[in-house]
C-alpha positions in Angstrom: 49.2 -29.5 -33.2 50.1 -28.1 -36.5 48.5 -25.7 -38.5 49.0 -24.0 -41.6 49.3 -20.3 -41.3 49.5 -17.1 -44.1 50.9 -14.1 -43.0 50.1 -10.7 -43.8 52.7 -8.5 -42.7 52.4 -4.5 -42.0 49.0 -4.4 -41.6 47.2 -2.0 -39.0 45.7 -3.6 -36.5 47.1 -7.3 -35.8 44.4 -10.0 -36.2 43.6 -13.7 -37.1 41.1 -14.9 -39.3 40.2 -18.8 -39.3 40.0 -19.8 -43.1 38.6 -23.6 -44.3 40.0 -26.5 -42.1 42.9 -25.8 -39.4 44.1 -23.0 -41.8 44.4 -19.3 -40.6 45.5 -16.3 -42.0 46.6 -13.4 -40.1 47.6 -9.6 -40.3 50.6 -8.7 -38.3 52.0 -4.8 -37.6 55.0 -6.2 -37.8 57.3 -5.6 -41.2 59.0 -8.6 -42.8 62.6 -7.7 -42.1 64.9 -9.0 -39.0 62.4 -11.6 -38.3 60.0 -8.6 -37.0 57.0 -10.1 -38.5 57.6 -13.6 -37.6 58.3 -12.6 -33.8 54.7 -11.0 -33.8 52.5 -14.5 -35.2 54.0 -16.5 -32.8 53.0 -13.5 -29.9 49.5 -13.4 -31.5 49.1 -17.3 -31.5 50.3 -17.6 -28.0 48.0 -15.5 -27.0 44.9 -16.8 -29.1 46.0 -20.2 -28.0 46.5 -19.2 -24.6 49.7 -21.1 -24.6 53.8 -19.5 -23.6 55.4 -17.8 -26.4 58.1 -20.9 -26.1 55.3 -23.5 -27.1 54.7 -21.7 -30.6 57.6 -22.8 -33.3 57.5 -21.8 -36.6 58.4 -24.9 -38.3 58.6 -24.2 -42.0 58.4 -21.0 -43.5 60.7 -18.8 -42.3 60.6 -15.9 -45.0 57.4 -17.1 -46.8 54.1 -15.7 -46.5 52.7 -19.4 -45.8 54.1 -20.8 -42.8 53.6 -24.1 -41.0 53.1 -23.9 -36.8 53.3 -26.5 -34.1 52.0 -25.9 -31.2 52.6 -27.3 -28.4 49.7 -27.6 -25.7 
């Protein structure tokens, strides 16, 4: 499955919001340096997806707010 994701980064609490469609948008403690932030969506979606943190790949959107996801369940 593949979703489209934006990232807020440094925010207080880390949380996920489901926007229109298969969209989400999500607010990470984690800063966007050393790959920080990214290492903390594919934690949160693991868990939200209830899925390894091996079966969540960021796919496009490395060190861009808008990322694409694939999971794989």
């Amino acid at each position: 499955m593949k979703i489209g994701v934006k990232v807020i980064p440094g925010a207080k609490v880390d949380q996920i919001q489901t926007s229109i469609g298969n969209d989400l948008k999500i607010w990470v403690k984690g800063q966007p340096q050393e790959g920080q932030a990214n290492r903390c969506v594919i934690q949160l979606l693991a868990k939200h997806f209830k899925v390894t943190k091996n079966q969540v790949k960021i796919i496009a959107g490395l060190k861009s707010r808008n990322k694409i996801i694939e999971i794989k369940i």
